[in-house]
Structures are given as structure tokens and as C-alpha cells.
C-alpha positions as CSV (number, residue, x, y, z in Angstrom):
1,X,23.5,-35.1,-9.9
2,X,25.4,-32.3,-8.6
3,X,29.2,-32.7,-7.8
4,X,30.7,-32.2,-4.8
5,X,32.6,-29.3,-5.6
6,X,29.2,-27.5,-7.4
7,X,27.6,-28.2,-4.0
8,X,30.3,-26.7,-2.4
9,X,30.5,-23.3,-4.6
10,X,26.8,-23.4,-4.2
11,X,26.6,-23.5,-0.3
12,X,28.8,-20.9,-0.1
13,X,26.9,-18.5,-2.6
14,X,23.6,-19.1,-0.7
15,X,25.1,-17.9,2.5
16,X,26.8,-15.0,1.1
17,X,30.4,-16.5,0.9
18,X,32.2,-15.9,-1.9
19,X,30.6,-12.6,-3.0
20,X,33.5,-10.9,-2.9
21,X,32.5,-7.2,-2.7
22,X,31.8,-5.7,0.8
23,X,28.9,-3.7,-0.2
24,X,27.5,-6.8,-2.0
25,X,28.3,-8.9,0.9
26,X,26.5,-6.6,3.3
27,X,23.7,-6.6,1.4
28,X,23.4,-10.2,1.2
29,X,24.0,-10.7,5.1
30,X,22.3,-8.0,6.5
31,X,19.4,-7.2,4.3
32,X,18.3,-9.6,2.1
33,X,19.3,-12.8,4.8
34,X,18.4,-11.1,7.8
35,X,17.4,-13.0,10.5
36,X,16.5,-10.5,13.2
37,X,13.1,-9.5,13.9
38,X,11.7,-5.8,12.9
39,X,9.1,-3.9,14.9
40,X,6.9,-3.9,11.6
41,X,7.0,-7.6,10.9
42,X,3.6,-8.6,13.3
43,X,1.9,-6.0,11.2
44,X,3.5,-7.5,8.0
45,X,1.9,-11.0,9.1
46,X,-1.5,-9.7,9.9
47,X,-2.2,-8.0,6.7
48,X,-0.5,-10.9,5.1
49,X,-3.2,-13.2,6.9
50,X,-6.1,-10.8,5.9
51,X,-5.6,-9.7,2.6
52,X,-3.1,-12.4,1.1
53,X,0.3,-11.9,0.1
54,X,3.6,-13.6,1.0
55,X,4.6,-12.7,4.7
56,X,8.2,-13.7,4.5
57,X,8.5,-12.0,0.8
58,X,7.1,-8.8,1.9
59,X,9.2,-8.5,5.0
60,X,12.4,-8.9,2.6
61,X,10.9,-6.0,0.6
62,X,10.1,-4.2,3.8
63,X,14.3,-5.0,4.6
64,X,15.2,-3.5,0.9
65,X,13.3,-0.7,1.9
66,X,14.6,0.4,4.9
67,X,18.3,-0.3,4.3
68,X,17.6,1.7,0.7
69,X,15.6,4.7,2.6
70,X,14.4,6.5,-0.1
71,X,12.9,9.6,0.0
72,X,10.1,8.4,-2.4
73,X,8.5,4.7,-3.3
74,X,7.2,4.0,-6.5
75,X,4.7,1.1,-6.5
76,X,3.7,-0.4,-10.1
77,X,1.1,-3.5,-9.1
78,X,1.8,-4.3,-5.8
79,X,-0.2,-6.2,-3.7
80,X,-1.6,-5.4,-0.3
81,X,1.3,-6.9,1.8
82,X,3.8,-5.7,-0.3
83,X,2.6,-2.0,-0.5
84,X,2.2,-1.8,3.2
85,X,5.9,-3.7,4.1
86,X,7.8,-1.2,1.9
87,X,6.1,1.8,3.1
88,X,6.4,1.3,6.5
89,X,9.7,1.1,6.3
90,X,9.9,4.7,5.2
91,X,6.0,5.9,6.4
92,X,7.4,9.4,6.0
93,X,8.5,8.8,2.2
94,X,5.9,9.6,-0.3
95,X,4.4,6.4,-1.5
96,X,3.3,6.6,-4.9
97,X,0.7,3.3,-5.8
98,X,0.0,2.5,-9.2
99,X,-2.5,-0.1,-9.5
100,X,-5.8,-1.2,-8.1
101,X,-5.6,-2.6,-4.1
102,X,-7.7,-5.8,-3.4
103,X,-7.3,-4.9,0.6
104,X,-8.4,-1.5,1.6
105,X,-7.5,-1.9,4.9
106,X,-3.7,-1.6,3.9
107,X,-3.7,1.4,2.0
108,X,-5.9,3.1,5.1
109,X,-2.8,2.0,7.7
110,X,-0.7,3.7,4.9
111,X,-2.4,6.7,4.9
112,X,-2.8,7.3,8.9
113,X,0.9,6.6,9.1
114,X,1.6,9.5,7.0
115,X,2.1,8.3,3.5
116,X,1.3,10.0,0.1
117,X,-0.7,6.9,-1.7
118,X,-2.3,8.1,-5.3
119,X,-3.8,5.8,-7.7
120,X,-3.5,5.0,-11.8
121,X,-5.1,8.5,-12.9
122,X,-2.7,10.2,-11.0
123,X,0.5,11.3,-12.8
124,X,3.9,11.2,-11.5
125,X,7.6,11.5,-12.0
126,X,10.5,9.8,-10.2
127,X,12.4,12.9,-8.3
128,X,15.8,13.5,-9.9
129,X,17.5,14.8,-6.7
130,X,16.3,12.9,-3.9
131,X,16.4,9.1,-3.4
132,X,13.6,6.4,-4.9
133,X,12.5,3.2,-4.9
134,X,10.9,1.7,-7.5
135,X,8.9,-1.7,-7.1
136,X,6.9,-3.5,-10.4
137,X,4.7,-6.1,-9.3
138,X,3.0,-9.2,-10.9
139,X,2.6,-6.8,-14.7
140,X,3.4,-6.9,-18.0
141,X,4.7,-3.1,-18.3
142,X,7.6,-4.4,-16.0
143,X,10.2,-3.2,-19.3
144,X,8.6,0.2,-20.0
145,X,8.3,0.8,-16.2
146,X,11.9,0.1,-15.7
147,X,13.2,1.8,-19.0
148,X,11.6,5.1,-17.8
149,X,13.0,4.5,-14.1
150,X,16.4,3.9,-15.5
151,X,16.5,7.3,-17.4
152,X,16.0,9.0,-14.6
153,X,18.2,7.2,-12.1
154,X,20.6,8.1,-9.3
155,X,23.2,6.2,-7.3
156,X,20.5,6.1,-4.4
157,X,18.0,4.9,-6.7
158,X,17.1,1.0,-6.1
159,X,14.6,-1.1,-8.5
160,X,12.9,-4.2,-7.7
161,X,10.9,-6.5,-10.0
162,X,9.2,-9.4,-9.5
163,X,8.7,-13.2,-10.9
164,X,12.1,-12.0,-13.0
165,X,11.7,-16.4,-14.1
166,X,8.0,-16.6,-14.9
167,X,8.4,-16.4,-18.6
168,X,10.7,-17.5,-20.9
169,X,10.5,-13.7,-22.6
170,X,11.0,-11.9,-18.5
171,X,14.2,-14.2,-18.4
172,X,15.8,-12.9,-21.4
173,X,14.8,-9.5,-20.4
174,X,16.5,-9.8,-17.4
175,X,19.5,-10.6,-18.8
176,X,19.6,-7.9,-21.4
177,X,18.7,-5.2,-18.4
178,X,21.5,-6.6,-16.6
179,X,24.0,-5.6,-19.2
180,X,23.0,-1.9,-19.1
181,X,25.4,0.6,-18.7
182,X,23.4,2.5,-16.1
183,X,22.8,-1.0,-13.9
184,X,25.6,-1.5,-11.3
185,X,24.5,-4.2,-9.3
186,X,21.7,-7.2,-9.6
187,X,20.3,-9.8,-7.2
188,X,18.8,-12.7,-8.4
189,X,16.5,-13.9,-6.0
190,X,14.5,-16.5,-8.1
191,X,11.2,-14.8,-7.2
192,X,12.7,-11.0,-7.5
193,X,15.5,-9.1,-9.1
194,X,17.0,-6.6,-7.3
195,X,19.0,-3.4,-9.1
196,X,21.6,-0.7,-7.7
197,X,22.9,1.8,-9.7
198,X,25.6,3.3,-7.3
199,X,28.5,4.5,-10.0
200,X,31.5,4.0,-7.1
201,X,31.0,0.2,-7.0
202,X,32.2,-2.6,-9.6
203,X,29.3,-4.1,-11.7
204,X,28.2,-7.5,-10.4
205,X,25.6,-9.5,-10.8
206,X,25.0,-12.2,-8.2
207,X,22.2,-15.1,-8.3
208,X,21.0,-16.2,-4.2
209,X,18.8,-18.9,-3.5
210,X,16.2,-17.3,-0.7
């Protein structure tokens, strides 16, 4: 059974107090916790309804997405609701999709909104002057996807991987990643890990319950 003061510490870390840095802190409040609707979260629901998916996980990465505002998104497996919440944050970013879609339907509101969307045969590189996102779904190649993202990162860059607890092995990697040089900041949201590599900021790693 938890003590008092553990329940205390952990109230107060779930709702943003005690991180201590203001960039963390605004991240935590007005990203990742935000309450407030968006005009693409009816959208987010629909395609969420149709093609499966997570509605209120996809409109966090559709939040990451828009407070990161990259120029480019890199998608390794993503699902249908996930593809379309991060890209129409940024419709005008090019949207790079590696992996086979189950839902057409997304990747054609993708495409009429503007957005670059390629498939596994087509080869890419993450842009070494511009800002990127990187997102690795639901795959095993979630370490070589991120080693190669890291080699080429920027303090815009952002990463996000998901199901960071679903193995005993993605735990440990998690860890170790964490502990790179290169890796600034971490979320831990349980069901996604969240990385920013801006050089100005204090490394921290912080660990939410969403």
C-alpha cells in the first residue's frame, strides 16, 4: 500500500507539479495535459471510429505535433488515426509514412490536405536543417529507427515511440536511450516515450501517468 507521502509526490507529478523546469512544465500542462478542444479533434474521432485507433492517444500525438511544428514527419508503422492526427497538425509539413495503412480513407484526407505521404519502397532521409518529427509505431525496428534519427538530430528535432513497457527487452532499451548524450529530455507516458534534444535545456527525464 502506498504511503501517504508517495501519494502525495505522486499526485503532484501527474499534474505537472514538481517538474521543476519551465520548459518541461509547459510541456506537461499545455501539450501533453491539454484540456482544450482543437479544430481537428471531430476529425480525429471519426477516423478513430472507422478505421480503429485510440482517439484520445492520437489527439495527444496530434498536440506533440503541433506544439513541435516540424517542417517534416517521419512515420515508421503508424496506424490510421495516428498518421492522420500528426499530420494535420502540420498538413503543410511533408509526411513521410513507412508502413502499410489498414484505412485508405486516412491517407486520402492526408493527401487532399496537402501532405507528402510515400510508402516502404520509397527512400528517405531526415533533413539536417529544418525541423522533424519522428514517430515509431507498434515495430520491432523501434532501436535502429531511432539510432539513425538520433545521428542526424537537431534541437528542433522531437522523437516519439510507442508501447516503450511492452517488453521486458523495450524497457531496458528505454532506459539505455535515455542516457544518451545526444537525448535532452524524456517523457514517460506509460504507453509512449517522448524525446527532445534541445542542447540549451538541463537533461531530465520525467515519468507522467496520462
Amino acid at each position: 500500500m502506498l504511503g501517504i507521502k508517495e501519494l502525495i509526490n505522486r499526485y503532484r507529478h501527474n499534474r505537472g507539479f514538481g517538474v521543476q523546469s519551465p520548459y518541461a512544465f509547459h510541456i506537461v500542462t499545455s501539450v501533453l495535459k491539454e484540456k482544450h478542444p482543437y479544430y481537428a479533434y471531430s476529425a480525429i474521432r471519426d477516423i478513430a471510429r472507422k478505421c480503429g485507433g485510440n482517439a484520445s492517444h492520437c489527439r495527444r500525438l496530434f498536440r506533440i505535433a503541433n506544439y513541435a511544428r516540424p517542417d517534416s514527419i517521419m512515420m515508421i508503422a503508424p496506424d490510421s488515426t495516428a498518421a492522420y492526427a500528426m499530420s494535420a497538425a502540420r498538413c503543410r509539413a511533408q509526411t513521410i509514412i513507412d508502413g502499410t495503412e489498414q484505412c485508405s480513407k486516412a491517407l486520402n484526407l492526408l493527401r487532399k490536405q496537402g501532405c507528402v505521404v510515400v510508402g516502404d519502397d520509397d527512400v528517405y532521409t531526415l533533413p539536417n536543417d529544418a525541423s522533424w518529427m519522428l514517430y515509431v509505431g507498434d515495430t520491432g525496428d523501434y532501436a535502429a529507427a531511432v539510432d539513425r534519427a538520433i545521428k542526424q538530430i537537431n534541437d528542433r528535432s522531437v522523437v516519439v515511440v510507442e508501447k516503450i513497457h511492452s517488453t521486458r527487452e523495450k524497457e531496458m532499451w528505454w532506459q539505455q536511450i535515455k542516457q544518451n548524450p545526444a537525448v535532452v529530455v524524456t517523457f514517460d507516458l506509460y504507453s509512449m516515450g517522448i524525446m527532445f534534444f534541445d542542447s540549451k535545456y538541463k537533461k531530465q527525464h520525467y515519468t507522467l501517468k496520462m
